[in-house]
BAFI-3210 file (N, C-alpha, C; in Angstrom, 3 decimals, decimal comma, padded with zeros to 6 digits):
// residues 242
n [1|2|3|4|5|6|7|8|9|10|11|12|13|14|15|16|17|18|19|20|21|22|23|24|25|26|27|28|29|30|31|32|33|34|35|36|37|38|39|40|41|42|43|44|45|46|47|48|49|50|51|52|53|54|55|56|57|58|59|60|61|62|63|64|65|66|67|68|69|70|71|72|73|74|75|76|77|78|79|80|81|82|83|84|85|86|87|88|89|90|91|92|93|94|95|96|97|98|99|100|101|102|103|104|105|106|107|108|109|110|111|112|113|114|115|116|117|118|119|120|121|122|123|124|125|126|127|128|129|130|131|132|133|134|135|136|137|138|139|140|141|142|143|144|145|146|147|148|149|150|151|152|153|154|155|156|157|158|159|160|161|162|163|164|165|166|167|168|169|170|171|172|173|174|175|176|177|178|179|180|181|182|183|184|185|186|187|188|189|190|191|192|193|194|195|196|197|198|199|200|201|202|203|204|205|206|207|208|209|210|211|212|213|214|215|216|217|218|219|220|221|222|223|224|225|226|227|228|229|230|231|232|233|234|235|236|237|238|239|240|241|242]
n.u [-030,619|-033,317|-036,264|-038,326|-041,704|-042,954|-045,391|-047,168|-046,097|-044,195|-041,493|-039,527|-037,063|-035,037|-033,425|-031,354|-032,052|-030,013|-028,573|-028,822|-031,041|-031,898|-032,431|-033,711|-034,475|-036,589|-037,149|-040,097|-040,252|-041,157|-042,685|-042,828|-041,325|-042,838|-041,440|-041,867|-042,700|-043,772|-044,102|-046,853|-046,447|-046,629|-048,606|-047,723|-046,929|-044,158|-041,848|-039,449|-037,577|-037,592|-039,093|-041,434|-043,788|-045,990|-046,837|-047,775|-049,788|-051,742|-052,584|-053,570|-056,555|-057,480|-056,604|-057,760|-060,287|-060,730|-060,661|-062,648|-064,427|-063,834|-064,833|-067,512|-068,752|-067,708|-069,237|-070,811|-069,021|-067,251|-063,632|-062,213|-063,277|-063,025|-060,821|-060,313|-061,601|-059,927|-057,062|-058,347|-058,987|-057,672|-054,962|-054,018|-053,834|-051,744|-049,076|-048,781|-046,218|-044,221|-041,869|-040,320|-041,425|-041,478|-039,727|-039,973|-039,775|-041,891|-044,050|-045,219|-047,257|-048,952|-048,556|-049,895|-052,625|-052,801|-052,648|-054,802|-056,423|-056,252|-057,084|-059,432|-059,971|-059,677|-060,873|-060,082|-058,864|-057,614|-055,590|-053,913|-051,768|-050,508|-049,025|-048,532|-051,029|-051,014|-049,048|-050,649|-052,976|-051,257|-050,336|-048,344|-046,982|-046,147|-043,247|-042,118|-043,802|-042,679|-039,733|-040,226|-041,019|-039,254|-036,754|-037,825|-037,245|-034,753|-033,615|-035,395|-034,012|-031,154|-029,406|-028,716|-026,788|-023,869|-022,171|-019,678|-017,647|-017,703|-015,967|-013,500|-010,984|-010,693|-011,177|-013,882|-015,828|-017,856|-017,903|-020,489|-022,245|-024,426|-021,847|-021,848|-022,348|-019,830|-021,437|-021,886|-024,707|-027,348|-029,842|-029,533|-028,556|-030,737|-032,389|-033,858|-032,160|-029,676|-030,524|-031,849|-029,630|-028,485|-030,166|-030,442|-028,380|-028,900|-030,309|-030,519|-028,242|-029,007|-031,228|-030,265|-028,812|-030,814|-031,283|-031,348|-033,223|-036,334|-038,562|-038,348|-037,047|-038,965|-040,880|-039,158|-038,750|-040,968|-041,862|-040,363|-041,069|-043,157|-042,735|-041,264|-041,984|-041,516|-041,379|-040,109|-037,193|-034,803|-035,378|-034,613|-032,446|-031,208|-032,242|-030,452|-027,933|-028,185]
n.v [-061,909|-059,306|-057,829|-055,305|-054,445|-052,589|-051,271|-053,615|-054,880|-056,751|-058,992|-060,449|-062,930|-063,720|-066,267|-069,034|-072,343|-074,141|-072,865|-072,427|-071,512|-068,548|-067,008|-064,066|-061,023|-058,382|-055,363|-052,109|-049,220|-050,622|-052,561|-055,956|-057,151|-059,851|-062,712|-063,666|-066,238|-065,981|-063,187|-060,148|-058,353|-055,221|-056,665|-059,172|-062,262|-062,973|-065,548|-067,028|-068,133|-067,370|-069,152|-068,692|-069,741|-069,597|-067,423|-068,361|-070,477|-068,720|-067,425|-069,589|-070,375|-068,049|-067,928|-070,716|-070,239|-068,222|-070,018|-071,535|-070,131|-069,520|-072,125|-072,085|-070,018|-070,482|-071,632|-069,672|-067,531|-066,318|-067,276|-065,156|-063,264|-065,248|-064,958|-062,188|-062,279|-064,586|-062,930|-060,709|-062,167|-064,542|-063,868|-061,399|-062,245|-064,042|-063,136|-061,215|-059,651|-061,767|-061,605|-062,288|-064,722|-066,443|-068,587|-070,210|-073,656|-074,438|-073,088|-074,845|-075,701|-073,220|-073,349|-075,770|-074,762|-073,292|-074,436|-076,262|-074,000|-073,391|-075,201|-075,236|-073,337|-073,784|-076,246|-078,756|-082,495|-083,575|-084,476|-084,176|-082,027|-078,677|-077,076|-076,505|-074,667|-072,466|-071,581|-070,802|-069,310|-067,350|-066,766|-066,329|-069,683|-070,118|-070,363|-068,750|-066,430|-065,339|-065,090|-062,586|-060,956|-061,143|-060,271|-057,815|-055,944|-056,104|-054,352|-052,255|-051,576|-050,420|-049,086|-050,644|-052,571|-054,139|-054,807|-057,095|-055,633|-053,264|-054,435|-055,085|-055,366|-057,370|-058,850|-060,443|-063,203|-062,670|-060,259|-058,626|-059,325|-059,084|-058,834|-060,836|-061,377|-062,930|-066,070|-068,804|-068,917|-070,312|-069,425|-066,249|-067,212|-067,359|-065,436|-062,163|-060,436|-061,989|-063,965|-062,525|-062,014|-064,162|-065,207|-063,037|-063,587|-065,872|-065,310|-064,811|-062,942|-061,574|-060,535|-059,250|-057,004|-054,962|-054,319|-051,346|-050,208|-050,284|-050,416|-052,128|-054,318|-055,629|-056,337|-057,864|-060,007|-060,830|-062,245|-064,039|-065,698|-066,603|-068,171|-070,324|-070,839|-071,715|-074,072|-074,775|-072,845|-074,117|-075,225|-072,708|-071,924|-074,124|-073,674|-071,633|-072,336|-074,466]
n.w [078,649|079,252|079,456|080,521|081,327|082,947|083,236|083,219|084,821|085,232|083,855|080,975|081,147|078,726|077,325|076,021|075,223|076,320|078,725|081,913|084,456|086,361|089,225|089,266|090,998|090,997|091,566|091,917|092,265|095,130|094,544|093,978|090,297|088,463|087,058|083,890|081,230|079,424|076,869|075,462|072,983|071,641|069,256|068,963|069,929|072,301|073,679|075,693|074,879|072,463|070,674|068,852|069,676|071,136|070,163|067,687|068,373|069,384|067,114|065,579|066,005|064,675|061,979|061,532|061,580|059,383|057,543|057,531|056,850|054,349|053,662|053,828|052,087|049,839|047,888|046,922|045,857|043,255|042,305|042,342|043,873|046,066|046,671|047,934|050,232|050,995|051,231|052,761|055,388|055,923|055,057|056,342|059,154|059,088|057,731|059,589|061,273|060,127|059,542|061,708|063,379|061,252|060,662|062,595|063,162|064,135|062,597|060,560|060,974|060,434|057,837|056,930|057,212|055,894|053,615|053,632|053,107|050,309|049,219|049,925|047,800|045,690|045,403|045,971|046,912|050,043|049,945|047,678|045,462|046,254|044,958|042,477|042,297|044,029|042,592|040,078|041,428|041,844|044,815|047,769|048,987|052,377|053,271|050,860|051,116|053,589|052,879|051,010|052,807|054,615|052,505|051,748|053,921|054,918|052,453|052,532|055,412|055,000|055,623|057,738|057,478|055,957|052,827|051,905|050,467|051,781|054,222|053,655|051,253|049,308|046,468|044,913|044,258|045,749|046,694|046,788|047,830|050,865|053,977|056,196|059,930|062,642|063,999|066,331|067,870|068,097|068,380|067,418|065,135|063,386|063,853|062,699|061,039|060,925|059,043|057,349|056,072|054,828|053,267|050,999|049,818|048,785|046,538|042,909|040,717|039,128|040,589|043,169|041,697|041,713|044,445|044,904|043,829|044,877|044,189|041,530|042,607|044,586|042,374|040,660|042,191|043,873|041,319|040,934|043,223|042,395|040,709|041,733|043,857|046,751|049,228|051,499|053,296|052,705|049,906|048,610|048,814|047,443|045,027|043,819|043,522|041,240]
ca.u [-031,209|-034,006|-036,787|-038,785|-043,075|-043,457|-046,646|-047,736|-045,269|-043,459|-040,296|-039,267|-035,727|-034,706|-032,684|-030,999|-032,136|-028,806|-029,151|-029,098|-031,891|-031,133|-033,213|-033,894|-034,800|-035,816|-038,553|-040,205|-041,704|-041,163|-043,532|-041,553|-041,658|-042,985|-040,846|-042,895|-042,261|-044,146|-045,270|-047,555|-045,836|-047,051|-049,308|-046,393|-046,406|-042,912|-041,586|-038,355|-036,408|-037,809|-039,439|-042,824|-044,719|-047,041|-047,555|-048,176|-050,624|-052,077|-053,295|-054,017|-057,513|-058,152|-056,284|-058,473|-061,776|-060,744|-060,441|-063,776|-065,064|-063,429|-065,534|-069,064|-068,801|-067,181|-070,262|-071,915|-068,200|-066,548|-062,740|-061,653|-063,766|-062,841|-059,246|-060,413|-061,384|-058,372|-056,455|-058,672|-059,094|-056,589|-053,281|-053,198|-052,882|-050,738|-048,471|-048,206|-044,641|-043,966|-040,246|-040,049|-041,579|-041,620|-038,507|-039,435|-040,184|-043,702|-044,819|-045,257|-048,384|-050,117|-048,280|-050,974|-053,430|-052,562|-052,988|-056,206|-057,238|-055,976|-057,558|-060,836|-060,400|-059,244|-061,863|-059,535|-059,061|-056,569|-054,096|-053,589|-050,675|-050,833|-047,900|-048,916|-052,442|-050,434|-048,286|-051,987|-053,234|-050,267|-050,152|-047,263|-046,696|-045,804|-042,130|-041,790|-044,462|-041,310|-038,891|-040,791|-040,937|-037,534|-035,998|-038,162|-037,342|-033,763|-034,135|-035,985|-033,485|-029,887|-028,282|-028,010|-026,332|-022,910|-021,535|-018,033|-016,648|-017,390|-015,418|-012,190|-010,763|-010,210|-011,928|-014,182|-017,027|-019,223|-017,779|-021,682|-023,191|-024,174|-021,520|-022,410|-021,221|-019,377|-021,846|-022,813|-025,383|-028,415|-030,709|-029,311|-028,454|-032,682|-032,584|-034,319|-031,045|-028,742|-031,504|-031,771|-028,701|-028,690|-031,586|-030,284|-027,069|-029,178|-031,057|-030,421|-027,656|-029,600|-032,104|-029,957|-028,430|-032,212|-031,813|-031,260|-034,508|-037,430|-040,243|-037,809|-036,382|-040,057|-041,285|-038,253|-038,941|-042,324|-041,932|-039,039|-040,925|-044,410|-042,461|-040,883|-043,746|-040,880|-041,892|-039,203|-036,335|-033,856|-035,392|-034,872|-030,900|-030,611|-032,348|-029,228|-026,761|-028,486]
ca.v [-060,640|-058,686|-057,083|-054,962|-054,046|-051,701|-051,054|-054,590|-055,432|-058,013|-058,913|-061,583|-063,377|-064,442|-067,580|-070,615|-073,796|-074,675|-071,730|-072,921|-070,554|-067,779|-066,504|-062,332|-060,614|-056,938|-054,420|-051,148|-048,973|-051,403|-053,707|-056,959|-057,490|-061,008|-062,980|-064,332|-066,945|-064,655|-061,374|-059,807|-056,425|-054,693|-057,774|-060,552|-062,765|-063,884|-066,267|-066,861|-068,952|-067,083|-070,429|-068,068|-071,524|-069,153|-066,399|-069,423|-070,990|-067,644|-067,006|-071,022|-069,967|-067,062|-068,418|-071,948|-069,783|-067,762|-071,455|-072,313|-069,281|-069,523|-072,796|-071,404|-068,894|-070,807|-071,898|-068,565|-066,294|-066,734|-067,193|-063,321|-063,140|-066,003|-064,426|-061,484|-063,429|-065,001|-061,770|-060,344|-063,246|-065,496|-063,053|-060,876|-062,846|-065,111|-062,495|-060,206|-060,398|-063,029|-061,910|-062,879|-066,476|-067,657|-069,064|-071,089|-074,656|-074,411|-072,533|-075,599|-075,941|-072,490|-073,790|-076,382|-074,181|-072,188|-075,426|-076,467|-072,517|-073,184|-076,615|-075,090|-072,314|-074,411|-077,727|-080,168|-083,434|-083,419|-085,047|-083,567|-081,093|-077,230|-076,209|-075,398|-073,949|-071,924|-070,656|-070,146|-068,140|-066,023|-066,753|-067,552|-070,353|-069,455|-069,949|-067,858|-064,981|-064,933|-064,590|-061,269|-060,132|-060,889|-059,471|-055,942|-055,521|-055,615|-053,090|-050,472|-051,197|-051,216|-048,783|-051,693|-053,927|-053,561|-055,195|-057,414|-054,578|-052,224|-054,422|-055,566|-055,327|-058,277|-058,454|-062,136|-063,084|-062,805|-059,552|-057,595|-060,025|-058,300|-059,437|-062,041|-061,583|-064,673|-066,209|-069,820|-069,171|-070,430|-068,353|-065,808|-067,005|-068,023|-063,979|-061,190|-059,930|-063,158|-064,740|-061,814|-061,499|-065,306|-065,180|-062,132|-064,662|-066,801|-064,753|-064,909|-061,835|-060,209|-059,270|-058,268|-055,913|-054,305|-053,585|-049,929|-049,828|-050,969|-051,355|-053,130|-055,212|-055,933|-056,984|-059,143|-060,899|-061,696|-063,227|-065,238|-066,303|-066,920|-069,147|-071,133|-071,282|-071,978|-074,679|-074,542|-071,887|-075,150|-075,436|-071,366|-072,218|-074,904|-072,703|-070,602|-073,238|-075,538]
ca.w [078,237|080,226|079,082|081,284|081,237|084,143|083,067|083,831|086,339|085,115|083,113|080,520|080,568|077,336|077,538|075,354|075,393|076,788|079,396|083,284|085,223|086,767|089,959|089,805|092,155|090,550|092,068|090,842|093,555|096,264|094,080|092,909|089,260|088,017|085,500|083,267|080,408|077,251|077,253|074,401|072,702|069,788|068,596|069,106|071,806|072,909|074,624|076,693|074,199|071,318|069,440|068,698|069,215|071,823|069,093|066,435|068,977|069,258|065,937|064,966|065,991|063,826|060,532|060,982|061,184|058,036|056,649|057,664|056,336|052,864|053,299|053,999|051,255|048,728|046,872|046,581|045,537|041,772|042,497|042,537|045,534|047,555|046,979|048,643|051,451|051,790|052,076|054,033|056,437|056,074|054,616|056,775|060,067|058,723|057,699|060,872|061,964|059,846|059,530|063,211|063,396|060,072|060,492|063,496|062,731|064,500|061,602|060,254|061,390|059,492|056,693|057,092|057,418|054,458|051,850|053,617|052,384|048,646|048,914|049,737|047,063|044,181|045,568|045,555|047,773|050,824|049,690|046,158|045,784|046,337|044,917|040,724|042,738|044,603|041,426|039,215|042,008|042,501|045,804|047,876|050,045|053,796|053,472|050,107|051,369|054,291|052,250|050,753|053,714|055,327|052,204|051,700|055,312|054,764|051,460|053,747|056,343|054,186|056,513|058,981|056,624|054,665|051,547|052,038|049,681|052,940|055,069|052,374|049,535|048,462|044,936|045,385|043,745|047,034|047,204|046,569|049,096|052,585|055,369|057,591|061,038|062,605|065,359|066,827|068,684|066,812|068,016|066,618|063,577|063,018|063,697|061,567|060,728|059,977|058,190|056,134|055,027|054,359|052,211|050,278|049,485|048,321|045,360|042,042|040,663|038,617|041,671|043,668|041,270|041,497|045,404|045,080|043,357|045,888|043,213|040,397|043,632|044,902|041,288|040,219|043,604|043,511|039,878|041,267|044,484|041,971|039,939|041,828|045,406|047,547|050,612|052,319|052,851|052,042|048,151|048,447|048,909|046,366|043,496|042,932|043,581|040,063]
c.u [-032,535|-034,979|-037,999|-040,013|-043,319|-045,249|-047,794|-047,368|-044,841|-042,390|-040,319|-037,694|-035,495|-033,568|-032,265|-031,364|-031,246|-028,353|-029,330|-029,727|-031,193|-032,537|-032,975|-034,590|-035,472|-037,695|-038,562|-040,873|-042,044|-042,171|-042,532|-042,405|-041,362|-041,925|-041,836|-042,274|-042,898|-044,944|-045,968|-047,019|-045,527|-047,795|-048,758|-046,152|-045,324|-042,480|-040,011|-037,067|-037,048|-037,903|-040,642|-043,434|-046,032|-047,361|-048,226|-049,502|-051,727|-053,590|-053,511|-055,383|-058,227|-057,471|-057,586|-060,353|-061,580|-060,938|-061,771|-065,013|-065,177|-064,854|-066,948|-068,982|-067,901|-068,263|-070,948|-070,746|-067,727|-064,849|-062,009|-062,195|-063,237|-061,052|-059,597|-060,703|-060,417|-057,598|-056,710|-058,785|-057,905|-055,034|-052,873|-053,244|-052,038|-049,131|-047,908|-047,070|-044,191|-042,427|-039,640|-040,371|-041,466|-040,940|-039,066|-040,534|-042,049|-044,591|-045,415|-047,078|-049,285|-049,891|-049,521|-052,195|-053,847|-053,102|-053,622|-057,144|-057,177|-056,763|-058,938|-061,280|-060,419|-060,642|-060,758|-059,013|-057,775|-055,490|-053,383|-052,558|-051,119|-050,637|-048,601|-050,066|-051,673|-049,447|-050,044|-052,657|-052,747|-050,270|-049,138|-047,438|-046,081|-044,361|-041,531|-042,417|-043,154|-040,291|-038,888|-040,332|-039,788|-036,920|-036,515|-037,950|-035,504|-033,197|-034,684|-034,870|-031,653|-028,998|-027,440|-027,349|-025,259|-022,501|-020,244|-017,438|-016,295|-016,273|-013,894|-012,148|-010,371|-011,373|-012,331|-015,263|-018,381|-019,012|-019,244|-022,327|-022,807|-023,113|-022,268|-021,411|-021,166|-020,893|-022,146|-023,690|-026,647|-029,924|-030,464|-029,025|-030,429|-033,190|-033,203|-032,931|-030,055|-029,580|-032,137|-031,097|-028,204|-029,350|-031,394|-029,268|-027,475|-029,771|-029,926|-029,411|-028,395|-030,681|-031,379|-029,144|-029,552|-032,294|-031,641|-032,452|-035,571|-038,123|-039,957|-037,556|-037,698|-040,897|-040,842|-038,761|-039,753|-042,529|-041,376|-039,728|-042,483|-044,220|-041,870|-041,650|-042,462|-041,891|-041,092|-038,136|-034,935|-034,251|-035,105|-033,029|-030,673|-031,063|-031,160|-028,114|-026,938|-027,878]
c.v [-060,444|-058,272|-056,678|-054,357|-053,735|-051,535|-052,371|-055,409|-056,681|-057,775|-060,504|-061,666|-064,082|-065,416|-068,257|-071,847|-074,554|-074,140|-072,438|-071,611|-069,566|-067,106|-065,134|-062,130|-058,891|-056,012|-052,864|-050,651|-049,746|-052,325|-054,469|-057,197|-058,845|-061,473|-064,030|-064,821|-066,539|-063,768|-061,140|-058,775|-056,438|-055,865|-059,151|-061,004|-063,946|-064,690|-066,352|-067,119|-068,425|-068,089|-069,873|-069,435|-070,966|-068,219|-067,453|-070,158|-070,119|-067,245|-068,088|-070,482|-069,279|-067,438|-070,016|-071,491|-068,568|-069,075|-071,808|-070,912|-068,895|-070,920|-072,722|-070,707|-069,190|-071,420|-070,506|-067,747|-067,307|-066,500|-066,143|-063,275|-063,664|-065,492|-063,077|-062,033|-063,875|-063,874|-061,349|-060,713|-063,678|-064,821|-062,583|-060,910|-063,721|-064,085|-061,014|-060,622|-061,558|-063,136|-062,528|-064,396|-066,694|-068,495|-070,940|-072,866|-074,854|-073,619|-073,280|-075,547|-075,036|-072,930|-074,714|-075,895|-073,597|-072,729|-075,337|-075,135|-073,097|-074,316|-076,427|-074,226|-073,298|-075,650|-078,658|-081,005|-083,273|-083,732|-084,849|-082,540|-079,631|-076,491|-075,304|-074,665|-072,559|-070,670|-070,281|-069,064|-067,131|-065,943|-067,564|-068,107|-069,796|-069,217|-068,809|-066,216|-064,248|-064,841|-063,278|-060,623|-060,159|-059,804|-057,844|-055,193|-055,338|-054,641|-051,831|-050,348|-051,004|-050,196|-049,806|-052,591|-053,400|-055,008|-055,923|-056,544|-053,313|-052,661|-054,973|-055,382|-056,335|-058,653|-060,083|-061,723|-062,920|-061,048|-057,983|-057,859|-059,137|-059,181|-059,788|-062,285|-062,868|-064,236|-067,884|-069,885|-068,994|-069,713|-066,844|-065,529|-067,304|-066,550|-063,563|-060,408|-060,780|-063,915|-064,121|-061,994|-063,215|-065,546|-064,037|-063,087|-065,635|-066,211|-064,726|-063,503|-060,813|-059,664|-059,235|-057,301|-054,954|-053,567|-051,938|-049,685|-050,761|-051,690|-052,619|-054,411|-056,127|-057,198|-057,988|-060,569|-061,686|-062,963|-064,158|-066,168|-066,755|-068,296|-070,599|-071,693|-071,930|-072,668|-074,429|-073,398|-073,025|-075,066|-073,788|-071,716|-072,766|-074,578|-072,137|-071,338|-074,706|-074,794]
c.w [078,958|079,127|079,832|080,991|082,233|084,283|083,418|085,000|085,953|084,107|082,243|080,409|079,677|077,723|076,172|075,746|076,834|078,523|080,689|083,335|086,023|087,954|089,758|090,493|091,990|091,017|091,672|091,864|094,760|095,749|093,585|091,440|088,951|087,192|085,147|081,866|079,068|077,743|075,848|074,366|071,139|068,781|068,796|070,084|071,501|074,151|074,776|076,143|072,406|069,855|068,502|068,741|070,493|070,774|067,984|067,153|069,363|067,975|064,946|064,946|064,942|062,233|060,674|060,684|060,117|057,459|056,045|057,048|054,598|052,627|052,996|052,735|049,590|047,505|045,957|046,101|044,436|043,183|042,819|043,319|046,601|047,471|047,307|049,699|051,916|052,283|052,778|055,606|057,232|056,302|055,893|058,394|059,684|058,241|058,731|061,566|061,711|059,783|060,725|063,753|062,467|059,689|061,383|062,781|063,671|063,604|060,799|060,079|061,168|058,210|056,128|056,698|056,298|053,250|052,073|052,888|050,795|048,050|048,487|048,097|045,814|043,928|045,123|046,794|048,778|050,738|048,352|046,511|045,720|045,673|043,427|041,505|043,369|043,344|040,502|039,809|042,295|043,680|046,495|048,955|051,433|054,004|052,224|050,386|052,393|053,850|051,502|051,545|054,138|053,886|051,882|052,888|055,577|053,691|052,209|054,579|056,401|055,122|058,004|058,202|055,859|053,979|052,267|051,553|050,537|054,059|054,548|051,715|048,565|046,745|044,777|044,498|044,802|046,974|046,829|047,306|050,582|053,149|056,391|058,601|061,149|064,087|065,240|067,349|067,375|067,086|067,099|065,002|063,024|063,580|062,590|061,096|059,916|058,435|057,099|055,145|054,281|053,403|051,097|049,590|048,910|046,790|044,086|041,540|040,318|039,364|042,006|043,222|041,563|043,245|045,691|044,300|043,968|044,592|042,246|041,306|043,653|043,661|040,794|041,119|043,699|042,656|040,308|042,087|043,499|041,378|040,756|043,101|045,772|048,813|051,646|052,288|052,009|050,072|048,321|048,205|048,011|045,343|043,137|042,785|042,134|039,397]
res [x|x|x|x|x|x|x|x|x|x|x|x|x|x|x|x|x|x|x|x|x|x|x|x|x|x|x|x|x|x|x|x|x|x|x|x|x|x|x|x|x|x|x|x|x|x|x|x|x|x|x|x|x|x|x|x|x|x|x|x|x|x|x|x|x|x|x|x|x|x|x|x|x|x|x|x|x|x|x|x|x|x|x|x|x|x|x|x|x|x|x|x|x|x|x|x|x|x|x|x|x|x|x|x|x|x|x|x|x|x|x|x|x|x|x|x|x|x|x|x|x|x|x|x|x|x|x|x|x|x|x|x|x|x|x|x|x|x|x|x|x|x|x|x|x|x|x|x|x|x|x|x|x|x|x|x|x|x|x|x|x|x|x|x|x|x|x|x|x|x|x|x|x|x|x|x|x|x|x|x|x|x|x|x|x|x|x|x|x|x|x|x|x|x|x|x|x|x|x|x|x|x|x|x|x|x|x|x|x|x|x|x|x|x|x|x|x|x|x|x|x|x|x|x|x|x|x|x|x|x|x|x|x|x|x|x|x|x|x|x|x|x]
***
């Protein structure tokens, strides 16, 4: 796959892992266009094999100096403050296009980032746990805030998505769950699309009876994702399956 920036003169080829190279050759105006291994577009810098581990390396910087800022200012703000701070600081890079990396295992590493914040807010020692801090503050952990987001993003976007009941009739108990195309290729499936509808398959019935209502959807969700501060998307899978 191609994707072409005239405007800077260059191109990125998206690839697989697996993926032998491919020399192009492709010019614009008798200028040749570069290929280049990540481009920046619309805030998100991608790379070739779509790992985001250059967008995540990106914005390490500016989440570890919110960190260090929660720290400075944590003597002098009551708790309702330094959680403005965090949002303001911390949230909302950590959440820009999170439906798009948050998947990738280099996220790992704001995840990080994220306790050391809750660590500072709460004062407690590095090696103590996050998780109840994390549920008292109402704040979610990095893989449950992505799960927000992946699923309000398939709710806004439900014309791209059908039901098994759109594509059979066979009368199943899956049959309310979005269809999941077939694919192997694992980039794709670690998509904003598969990984949606994965993560919708995973929720509890009685939300997703609620997705034709955003706000009821939104609310159920939250509670769900407050209570339980998901770490991983794996404990997100084996909640509905106890």
């Amino acid at each position: 796959m191609l994707s072409l920036n005239l405007d800077k003169t260059h191109f990125i080829h998206f690839v697989t892992k697996n993926s032998s190279s491919i020399d192009f050759n492709i010019t614009h105006g008798n200028k040749k266009i570069a290929n280049v291994y990540n481009t920046k577009f619309l805030g998100l810098t991608s790379d070739n094999t779509l790992s985001w581990r250059t967008h995540i390396d990106t914005i390490i910087p500016k989440l570890s100096s919110a960190s260090f800022a929660l720290r400075v200012v944590k003597p002098f703000l009551s708790l309702d403050s330094l959680k403005m701070v965090y949002y303001s600081y911390f949230h909302s890079v950590m959440t820009f296009g999170l439906i798009f990396w948050g998947i990738s295992h280099h996220s790992n590493i704001t995840f990080r980032l994220q306790k050391r914040s809750i660590r500072i807010i709460v004062q407690i020692w590095v090696r103590d746990s996050c998780r109840e801090h994390f549920k008292n503050l109402k704040i979610l952990p990095l893989q449950s805030q992505y799960i927000l987001s992946l699923l309000l993003f398939v709710i806004d976007n439900g014309d791209y998505f059908k039901v098994n009941s759109e594509i059979h009739n066979i009368n199943t108990r899956n049959k309310s769950n979005l269809h999941l195309p077939m694919s192997n290729l694992s980039v794709y499936q670690k998509g904003t699309y598969y990984t949606g509808i994965m993560v919708f398959k995973g929720l509890p019935s009685q939300i997703k009876e609620l997705c034709h209502n955003r706000n009821q959807f939104k609310l159920a969700l939250k509670n769900f994702l407050y209570f339980h501060s998901f770490y991983t998307l794996d404990e997100h899978f084996i909640c509905n399956k106890i």
